[in-house]
Predicted model as a PDB file, atoms N, CA, C, CB and O in Angstrom, pLDDT in the B-factor column:
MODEL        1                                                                  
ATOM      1  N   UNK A   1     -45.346 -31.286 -15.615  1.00 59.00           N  
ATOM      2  CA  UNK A   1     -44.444 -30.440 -16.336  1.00 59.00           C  
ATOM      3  C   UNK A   1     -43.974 -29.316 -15.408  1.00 59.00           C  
ATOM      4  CB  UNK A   1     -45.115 -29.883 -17.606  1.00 59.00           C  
ATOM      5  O   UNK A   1     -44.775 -28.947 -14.548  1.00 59.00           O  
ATOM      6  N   UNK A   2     -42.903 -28.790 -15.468  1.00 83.00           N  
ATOM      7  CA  UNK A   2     -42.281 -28.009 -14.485  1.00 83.00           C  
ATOM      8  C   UNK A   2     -42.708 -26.054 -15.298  1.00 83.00           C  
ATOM      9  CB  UNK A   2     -40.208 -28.673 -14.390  1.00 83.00           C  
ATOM     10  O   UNK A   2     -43.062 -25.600 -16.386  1.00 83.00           O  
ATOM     11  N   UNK A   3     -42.397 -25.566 -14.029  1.00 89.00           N  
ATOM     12  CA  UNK A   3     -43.178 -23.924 -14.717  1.00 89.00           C  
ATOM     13  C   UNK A   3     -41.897 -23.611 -15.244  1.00 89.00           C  
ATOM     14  CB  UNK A   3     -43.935 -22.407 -13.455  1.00 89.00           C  
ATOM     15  O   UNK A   3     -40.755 -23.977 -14.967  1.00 89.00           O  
ATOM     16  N   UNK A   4     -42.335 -22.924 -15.984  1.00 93.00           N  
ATOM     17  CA  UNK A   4     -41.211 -22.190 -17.082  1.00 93.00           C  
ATOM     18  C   UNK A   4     -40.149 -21.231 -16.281  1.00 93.00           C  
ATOM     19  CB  UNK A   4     -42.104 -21.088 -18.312  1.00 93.00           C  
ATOM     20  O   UNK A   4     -40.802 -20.354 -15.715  1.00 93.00           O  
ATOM     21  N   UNK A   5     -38.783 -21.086 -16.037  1.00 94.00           N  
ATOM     22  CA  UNK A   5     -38.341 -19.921 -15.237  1.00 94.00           C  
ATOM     23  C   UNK A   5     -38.073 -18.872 -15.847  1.00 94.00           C  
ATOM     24  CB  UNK A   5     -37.332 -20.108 -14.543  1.00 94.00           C  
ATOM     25  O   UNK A   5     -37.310 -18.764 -16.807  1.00 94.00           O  
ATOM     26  N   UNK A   6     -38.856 -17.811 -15.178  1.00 96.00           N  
ATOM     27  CA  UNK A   6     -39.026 -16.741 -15.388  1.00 96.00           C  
ATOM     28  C   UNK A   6     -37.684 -15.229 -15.204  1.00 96.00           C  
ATOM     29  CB  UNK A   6     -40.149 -16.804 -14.620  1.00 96.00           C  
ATOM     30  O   UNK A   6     -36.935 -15.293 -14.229  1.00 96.00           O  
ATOM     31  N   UNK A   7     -37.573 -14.326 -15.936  1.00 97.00           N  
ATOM     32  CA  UNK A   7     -36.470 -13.128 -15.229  1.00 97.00           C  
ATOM     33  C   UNK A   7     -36.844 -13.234 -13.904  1.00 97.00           C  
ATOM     34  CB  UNK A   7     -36.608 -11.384 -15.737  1.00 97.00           C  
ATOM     35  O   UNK A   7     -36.003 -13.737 -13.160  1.00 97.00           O  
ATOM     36  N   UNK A   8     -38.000 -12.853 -13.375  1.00 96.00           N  
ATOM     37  CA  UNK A   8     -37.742 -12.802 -11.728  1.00 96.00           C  
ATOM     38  C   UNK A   8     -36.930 -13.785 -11.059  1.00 96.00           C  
ATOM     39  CB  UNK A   8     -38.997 -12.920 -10.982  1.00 96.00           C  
ATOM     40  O   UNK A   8     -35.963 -13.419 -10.391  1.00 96.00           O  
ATOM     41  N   UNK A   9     -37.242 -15.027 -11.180  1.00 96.00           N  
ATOM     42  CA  UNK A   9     -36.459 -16.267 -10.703  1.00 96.00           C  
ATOM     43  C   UNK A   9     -35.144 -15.963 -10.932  1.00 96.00           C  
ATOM     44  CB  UNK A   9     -36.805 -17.606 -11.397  1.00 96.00           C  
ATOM     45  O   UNK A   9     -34.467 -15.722  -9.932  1.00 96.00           O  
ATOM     46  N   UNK A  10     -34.522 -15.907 -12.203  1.00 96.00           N  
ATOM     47  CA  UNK A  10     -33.184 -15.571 -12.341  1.00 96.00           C  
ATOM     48  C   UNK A  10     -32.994 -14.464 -11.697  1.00 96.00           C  
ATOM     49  CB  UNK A  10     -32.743 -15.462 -13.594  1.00 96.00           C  
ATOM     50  O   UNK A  10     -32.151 -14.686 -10.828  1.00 96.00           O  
ATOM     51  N   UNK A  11     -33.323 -13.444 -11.673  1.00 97.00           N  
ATOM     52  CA  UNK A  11     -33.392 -11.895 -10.715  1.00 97.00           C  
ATOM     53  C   UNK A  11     -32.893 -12.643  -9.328  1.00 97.00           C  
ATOM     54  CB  UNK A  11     -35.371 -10.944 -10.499  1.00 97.00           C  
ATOM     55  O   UNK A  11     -31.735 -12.597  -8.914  1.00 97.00           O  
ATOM     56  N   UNK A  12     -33.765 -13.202  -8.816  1.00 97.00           N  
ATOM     57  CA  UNK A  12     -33.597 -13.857  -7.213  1.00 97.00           C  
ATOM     58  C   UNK A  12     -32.296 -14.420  -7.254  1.00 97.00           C  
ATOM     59  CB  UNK A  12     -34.747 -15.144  -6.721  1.00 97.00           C  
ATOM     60  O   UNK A  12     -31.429 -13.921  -6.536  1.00 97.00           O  
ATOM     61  N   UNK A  13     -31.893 -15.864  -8.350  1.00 97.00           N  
ATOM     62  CA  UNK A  13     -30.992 -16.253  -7.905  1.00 97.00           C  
ATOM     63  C   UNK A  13     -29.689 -15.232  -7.818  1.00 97.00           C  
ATOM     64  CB  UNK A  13     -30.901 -17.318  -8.531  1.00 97.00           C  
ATOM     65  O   UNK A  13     -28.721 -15.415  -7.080  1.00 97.00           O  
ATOM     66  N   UNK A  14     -29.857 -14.189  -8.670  1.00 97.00           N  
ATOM     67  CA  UNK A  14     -28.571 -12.909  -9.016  1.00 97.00           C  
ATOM     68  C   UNK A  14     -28.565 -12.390  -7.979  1.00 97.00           C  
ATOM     69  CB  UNK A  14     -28.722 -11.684 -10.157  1.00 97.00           C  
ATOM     70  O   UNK A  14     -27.411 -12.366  -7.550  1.00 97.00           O  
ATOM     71  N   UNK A  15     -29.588 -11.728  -6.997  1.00 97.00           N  
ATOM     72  CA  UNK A  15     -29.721 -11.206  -5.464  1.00 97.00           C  
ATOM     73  C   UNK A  15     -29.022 -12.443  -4.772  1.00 97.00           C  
ATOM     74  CB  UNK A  15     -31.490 -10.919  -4.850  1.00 97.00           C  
ATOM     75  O   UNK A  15     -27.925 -12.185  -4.278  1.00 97.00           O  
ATOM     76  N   UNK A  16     -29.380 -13.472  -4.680  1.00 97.00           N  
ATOM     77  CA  UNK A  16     -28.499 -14.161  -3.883  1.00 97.00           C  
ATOM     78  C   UNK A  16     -27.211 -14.773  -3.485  1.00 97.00           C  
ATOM     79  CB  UNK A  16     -28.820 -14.615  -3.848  1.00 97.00           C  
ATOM     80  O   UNK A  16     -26.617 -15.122  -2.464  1.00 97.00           O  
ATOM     81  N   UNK A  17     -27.055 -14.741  -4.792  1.00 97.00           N  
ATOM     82  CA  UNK A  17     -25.889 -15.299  -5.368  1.00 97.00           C  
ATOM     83  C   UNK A  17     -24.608 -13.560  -5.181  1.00 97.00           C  
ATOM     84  CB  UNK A  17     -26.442 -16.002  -7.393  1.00 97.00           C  
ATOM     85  O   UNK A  17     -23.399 -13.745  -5.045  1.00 97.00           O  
ATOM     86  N   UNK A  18     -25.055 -12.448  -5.209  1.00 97.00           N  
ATOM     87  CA  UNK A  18     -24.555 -11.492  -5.039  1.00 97.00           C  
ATOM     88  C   UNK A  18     -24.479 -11.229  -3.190  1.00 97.00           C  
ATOM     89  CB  UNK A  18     -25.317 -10.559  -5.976  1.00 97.00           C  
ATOM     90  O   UNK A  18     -23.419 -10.889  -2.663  1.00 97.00           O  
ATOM     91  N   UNK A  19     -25.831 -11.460  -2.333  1.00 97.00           N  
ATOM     92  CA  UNK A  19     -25.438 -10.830  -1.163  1.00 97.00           C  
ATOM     93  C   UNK A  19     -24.448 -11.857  -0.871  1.00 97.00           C  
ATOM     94  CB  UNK A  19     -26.558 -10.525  -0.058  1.00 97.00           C  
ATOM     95  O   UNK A  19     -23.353 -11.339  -0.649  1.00 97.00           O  
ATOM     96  N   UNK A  20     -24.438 -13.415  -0.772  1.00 98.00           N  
ATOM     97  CA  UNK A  20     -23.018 -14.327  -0.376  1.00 98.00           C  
ATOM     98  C   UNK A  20     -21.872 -13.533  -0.963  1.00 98.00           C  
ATOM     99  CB  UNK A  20     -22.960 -16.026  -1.101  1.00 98.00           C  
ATOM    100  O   UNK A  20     -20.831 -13.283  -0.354  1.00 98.00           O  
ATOM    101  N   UNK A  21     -22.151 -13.161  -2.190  1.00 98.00           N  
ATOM    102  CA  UNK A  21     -20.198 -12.545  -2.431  1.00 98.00           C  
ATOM    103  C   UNK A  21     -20.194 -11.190  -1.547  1.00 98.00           C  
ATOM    104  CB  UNK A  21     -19.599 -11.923  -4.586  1.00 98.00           C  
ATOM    105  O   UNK A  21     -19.208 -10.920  -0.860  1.00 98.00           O  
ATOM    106  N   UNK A  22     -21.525 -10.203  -1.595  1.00 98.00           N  
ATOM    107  CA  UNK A  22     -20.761  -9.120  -0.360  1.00 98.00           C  
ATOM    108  C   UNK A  22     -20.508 -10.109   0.779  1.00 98.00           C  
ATOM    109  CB  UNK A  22     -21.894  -7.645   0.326  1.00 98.00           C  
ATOM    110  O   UNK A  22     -19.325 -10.092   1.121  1.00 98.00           O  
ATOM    111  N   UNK A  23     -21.327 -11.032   1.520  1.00 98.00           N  
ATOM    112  CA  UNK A  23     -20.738 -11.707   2.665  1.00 98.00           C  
ATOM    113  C   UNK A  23     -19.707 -12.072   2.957  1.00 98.00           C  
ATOM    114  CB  UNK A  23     -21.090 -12.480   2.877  1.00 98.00           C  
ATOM    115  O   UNK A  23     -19.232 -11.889   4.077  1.00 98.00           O  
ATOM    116  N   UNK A  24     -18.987 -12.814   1.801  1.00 98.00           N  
ATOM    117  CA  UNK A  24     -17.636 -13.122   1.458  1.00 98.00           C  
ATOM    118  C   UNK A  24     -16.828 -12.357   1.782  1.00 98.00           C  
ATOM    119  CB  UNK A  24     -17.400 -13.294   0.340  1.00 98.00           C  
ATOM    120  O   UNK A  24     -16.041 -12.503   2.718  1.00 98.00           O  
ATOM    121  N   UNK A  25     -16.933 -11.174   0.850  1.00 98.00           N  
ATOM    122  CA  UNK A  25     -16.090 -10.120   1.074  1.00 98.00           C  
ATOM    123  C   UNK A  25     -16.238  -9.204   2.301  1.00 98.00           C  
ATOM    124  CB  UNK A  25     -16.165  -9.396  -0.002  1.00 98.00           C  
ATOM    125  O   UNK A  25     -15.467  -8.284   2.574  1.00 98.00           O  
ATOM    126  N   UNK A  26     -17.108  -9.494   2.866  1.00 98.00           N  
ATOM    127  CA  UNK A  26     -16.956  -8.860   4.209  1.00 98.00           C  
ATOM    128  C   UNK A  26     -16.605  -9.358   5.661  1.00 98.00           C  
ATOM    129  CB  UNK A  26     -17.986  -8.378   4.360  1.00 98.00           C  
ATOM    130  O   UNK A  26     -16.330  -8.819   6.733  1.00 98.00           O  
ATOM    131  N   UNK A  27     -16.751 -10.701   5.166  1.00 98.00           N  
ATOM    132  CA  UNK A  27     -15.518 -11.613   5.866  1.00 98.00           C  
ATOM    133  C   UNK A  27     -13.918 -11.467   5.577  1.00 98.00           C  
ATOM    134  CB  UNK A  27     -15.775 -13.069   5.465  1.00 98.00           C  
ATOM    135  O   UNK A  27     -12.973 -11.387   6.361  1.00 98.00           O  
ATOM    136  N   UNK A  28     -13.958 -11.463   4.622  1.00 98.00           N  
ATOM    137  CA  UNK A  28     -12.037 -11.286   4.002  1.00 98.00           C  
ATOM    138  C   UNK A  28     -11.834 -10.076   4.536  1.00 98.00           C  
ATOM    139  CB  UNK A  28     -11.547 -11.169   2.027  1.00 98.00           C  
ATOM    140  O   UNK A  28     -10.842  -9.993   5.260  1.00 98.00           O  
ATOM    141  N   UNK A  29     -12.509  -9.072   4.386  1.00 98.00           N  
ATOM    142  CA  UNK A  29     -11.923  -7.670   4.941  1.00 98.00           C  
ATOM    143  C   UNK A  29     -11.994  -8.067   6.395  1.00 98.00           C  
ATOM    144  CB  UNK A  29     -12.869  -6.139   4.547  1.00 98.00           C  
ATOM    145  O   UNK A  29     -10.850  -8.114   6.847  1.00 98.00           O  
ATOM    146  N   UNK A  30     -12.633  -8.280   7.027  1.00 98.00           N  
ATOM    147  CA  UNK A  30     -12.094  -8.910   8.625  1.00 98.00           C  
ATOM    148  C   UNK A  30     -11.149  -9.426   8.435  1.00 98.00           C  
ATOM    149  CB  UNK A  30     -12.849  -9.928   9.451  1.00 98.00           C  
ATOM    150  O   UNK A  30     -10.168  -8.700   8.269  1.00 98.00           O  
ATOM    151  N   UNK A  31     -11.039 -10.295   8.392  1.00 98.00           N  
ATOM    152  CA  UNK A  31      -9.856 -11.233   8.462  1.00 98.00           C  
ATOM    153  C   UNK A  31      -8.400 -10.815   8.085  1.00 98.00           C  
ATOM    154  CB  UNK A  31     -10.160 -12.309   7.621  1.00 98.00           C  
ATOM    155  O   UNK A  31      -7.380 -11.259   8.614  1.00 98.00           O  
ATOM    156  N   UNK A  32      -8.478  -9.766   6.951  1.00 97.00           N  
ATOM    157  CA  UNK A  32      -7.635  -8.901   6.544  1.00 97.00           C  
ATOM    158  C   UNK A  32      -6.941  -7.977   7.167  1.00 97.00           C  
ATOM    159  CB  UNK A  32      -8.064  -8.439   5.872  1.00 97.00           C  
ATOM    160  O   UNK A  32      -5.725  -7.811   7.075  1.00 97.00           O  
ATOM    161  N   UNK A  33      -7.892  -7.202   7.976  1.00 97.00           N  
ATOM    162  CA  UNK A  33      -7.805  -6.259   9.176  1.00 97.00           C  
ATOM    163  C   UNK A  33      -7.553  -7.078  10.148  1.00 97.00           C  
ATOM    164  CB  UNK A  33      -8.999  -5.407   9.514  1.00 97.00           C  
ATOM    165  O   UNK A  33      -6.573  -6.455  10.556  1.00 97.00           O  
ATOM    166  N   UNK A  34      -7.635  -8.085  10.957  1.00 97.00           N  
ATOM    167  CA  UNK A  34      -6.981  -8.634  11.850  1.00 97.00           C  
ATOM    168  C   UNK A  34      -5.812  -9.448  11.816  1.00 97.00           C  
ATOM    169  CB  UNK A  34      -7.675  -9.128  12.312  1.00 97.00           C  
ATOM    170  O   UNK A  34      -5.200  -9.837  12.811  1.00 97.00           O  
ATOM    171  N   UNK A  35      -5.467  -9.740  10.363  1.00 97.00           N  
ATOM    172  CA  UNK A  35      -4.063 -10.118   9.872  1.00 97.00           C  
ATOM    173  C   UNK A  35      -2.968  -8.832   9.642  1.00 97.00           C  
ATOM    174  CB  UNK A  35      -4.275 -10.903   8.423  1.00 97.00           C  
ATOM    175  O   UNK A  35      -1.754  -8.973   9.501  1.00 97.00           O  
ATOM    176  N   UNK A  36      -3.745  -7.485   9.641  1.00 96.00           N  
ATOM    177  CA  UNK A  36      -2.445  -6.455   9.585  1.00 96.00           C  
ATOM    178  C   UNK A  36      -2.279  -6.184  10.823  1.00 96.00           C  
ATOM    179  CB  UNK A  36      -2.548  -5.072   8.778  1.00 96.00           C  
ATOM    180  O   UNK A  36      -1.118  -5.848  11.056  1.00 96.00           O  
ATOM    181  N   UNK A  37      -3.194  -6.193  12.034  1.00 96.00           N  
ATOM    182  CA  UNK A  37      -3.325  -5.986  13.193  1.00 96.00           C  
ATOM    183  C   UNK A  37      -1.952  -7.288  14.232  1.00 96.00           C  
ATOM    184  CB  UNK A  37      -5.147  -6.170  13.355  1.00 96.00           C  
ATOM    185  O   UNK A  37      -1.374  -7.084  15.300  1.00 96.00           O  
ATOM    186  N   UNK A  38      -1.913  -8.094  13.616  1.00 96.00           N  
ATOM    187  CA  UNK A  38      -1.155  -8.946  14.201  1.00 96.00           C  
ATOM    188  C   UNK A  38       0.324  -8.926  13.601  1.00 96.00           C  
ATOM    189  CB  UNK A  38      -1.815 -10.210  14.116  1.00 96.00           C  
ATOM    190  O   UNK A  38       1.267  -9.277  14.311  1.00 96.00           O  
ATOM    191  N   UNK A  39       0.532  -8.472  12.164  1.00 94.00           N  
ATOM    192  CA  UNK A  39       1.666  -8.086  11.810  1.00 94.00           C  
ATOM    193  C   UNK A  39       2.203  -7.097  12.658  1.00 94.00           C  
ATOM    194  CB  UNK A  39       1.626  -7.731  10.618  1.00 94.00           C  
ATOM    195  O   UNK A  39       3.207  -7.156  13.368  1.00 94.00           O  
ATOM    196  N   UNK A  40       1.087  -5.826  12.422  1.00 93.00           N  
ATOM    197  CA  UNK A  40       1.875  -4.225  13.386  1.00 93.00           C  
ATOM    198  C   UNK A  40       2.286  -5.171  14.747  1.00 93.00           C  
ATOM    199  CB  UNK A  40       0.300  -2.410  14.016  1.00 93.00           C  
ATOM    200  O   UNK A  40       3.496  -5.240  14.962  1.00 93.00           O  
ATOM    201  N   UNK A  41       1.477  -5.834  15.593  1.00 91.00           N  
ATOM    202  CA  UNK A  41       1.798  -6.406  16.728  1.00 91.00           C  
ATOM    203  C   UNK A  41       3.390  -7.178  16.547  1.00 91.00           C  
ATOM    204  CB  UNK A  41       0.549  -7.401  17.085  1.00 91.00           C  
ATOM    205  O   UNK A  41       4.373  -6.916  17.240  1.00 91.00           O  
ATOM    206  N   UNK A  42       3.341  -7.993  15.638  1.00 90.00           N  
ATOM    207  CA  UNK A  42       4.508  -9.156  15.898  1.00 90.00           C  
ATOM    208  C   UNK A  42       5.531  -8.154  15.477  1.00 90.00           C  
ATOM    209  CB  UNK A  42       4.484 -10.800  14.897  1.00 90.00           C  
ATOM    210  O   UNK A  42       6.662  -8.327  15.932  1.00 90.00           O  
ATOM    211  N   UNK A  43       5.273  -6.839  14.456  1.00 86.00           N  
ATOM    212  CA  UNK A  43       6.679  -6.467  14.138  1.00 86.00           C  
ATOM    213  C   UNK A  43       7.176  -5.515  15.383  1.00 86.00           C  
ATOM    214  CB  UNK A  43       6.763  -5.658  12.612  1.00 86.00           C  
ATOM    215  O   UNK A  43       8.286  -4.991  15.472  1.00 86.00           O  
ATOM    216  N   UNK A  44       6.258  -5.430  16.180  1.00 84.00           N  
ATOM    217  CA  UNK A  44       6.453  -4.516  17.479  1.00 84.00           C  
ATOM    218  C   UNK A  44       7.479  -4.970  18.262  1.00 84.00           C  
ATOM    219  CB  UNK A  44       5.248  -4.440  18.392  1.00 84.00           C  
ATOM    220  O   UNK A  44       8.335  -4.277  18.812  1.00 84.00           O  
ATOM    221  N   UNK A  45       7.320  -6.600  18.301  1.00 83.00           N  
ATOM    222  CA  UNK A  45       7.386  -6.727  19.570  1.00 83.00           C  
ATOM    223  C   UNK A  45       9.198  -7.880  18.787  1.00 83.00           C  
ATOM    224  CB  UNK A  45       5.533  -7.547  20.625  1.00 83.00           C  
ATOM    225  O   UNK A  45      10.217  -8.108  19.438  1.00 83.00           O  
ATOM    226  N   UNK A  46       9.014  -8.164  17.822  1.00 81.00           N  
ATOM    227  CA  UNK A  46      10.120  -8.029  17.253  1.00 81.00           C  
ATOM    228  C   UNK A  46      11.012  -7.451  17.337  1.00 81.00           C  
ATOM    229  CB  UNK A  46      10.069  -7.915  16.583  1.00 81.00           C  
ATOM    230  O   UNK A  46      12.085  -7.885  17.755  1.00 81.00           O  
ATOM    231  N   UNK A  47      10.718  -5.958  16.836  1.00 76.00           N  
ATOM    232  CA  UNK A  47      11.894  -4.843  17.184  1.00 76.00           C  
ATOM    233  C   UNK A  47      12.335  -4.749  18.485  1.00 76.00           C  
ATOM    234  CB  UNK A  47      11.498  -3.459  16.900  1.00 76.00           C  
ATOM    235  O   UNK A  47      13.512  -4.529  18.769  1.00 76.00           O  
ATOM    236  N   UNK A  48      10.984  -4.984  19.722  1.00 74.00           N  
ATOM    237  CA  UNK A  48      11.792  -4.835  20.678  1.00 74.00           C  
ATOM    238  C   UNK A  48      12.919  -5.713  21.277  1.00 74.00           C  
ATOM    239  CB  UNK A  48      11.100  -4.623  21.408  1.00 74.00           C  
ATOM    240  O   UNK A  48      13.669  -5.367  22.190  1.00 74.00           O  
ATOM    241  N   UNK A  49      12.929  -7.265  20.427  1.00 73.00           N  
ATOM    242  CA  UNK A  49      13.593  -8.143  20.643  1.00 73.00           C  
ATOM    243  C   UNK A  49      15.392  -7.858  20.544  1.00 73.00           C  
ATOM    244  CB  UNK A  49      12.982  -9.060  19.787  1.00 73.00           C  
ATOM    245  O   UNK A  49      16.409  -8.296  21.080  1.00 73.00           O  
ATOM    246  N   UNK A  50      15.138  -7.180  19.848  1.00 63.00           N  
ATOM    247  CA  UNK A  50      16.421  -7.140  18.347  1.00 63.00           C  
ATOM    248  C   UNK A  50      17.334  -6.022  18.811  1.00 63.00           C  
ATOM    249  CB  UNK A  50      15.667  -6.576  16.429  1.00 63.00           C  
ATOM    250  O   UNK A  50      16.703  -5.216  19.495  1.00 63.00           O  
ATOM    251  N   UNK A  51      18.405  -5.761  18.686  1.00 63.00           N  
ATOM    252  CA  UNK A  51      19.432  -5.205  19.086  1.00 63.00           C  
ATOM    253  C   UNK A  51      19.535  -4.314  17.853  1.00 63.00           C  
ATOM    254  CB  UNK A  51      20.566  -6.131  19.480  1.00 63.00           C  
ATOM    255  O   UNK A  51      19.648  -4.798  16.727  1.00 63.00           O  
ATOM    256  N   UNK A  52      19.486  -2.657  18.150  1.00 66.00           N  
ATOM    257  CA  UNK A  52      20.004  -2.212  17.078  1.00 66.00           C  
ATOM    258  C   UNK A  52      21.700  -2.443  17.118  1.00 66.00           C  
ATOM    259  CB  UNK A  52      19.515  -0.762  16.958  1.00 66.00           C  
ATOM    260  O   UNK A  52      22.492  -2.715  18.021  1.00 66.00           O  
ATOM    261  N   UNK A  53      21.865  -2.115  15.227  1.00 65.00           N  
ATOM    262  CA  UNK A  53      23.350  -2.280  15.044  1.00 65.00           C  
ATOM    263  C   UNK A  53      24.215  -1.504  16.144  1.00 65.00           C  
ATOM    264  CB  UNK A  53      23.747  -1.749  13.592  1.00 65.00           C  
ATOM    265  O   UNK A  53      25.021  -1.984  16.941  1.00 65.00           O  
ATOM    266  N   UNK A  54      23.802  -0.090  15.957  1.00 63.00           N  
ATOM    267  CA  UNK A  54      24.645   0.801  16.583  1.00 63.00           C  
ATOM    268  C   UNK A  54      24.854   0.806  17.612  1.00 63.00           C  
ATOM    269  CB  UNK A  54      24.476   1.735  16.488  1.00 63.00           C  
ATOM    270  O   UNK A  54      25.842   1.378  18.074  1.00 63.00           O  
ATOM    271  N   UNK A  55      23.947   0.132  18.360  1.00 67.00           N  
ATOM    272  CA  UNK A  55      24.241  -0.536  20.153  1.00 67.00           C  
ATOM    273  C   UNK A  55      25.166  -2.048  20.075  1.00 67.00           C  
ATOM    274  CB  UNK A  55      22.298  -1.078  21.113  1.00 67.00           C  
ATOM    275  O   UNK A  55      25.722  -2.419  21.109  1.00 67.00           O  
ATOM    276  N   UNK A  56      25.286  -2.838  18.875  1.00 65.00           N  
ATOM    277  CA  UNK A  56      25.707  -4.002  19.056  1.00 65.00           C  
ATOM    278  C   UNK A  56      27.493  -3.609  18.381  1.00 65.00           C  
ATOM    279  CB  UNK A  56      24.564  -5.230  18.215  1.00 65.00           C  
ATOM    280  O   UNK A  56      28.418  -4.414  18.489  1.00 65.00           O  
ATOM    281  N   UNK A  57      27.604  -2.465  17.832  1.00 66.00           N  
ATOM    282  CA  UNK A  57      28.772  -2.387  17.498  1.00 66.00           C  
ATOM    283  C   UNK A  57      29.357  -1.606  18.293  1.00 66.00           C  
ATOM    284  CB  UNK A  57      28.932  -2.111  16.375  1.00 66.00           C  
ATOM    285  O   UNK A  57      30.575  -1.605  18.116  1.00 66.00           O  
ATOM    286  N   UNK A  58      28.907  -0.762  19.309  1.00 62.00           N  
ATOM    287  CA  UNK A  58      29.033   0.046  20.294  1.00 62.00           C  
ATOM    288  C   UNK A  58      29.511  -1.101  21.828  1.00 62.00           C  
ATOM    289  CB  UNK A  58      27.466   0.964  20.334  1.00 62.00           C  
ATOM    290  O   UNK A  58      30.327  -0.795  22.697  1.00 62.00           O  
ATOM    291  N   UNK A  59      29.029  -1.887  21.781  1.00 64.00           N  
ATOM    292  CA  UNK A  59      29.268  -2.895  22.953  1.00 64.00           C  
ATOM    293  C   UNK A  59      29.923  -4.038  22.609  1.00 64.00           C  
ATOM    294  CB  UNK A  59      28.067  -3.346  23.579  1.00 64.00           C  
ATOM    295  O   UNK A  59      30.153  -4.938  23.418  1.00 64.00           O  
ATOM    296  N   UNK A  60      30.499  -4.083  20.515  1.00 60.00           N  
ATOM    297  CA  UNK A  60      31.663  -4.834  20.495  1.00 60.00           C  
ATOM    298  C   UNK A  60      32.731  -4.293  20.819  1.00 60.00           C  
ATOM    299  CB  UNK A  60      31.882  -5.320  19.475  1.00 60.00           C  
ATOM    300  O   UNK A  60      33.644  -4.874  21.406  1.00 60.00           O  
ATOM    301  N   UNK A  61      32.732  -3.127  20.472  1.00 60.00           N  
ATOM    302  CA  UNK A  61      34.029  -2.292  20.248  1.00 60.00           C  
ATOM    303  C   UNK A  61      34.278  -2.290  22.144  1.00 60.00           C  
ATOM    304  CB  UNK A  61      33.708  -0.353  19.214  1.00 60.00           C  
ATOM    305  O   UNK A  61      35.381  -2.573  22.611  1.00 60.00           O  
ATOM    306  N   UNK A  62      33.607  -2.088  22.649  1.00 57.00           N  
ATOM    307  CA  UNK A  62      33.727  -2.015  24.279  1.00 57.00           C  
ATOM    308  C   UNK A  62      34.387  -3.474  24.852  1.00 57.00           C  
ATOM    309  CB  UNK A  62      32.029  -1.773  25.024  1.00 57.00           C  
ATOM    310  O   UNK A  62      35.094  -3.452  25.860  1.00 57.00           O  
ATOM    311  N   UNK A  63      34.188  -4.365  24.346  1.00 56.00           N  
ATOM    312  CA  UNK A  63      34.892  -5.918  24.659  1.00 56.00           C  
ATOM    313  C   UNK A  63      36.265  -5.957  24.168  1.00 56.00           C  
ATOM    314  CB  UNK A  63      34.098  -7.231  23.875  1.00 56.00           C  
ATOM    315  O   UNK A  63      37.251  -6.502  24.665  1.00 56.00           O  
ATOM    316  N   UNK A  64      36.162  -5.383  23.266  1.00 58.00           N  
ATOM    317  CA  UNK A  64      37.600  -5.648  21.873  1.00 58.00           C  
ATOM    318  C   UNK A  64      38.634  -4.889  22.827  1.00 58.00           C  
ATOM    319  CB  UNK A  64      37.389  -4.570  19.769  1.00 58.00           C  
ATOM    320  O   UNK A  64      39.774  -5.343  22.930  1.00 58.00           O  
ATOM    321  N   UNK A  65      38.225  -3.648  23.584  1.00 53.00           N  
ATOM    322  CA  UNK A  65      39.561  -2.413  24.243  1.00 53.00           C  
ATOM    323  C   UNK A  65      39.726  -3.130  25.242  1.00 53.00           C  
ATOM    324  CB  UNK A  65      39.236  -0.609  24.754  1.00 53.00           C  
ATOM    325  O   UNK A  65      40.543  -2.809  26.105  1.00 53.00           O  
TER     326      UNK A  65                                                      
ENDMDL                                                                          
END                                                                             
């Protein structure tokens, strides 16, 4: 016959079953933080790609005369 389970037992599985979700979640917040980290990066390097307007209408108007 199997032992009866007891609050402690359930207690344990609730401790465990709780530190995996902080683990969880302290994985996602990494991952989170290195996904805004690569946005600020790509939108950086984006902008530097990109022509502002006021330079691109500034160097049409210079072709057009």
């Amino acid at each position: 016959m199997a032992d009866p389970v007891t609050i402690a037992d359930i207690y344990a599985l609730f401790e465990a079953s709780r530190a995996e979700a902080d683990r969880r979640a302290a994985e996602a917040e990494q991952r989170m933080q290195r996904l805004e980290r690569v946005a600020v990066n790509t939108s950086y390097e984006v902008a530097g790609l990109t022509t502002r307007w006021d330079q691109f209408v500034e160097k049409a108007g210079a072709v057009c005369n």
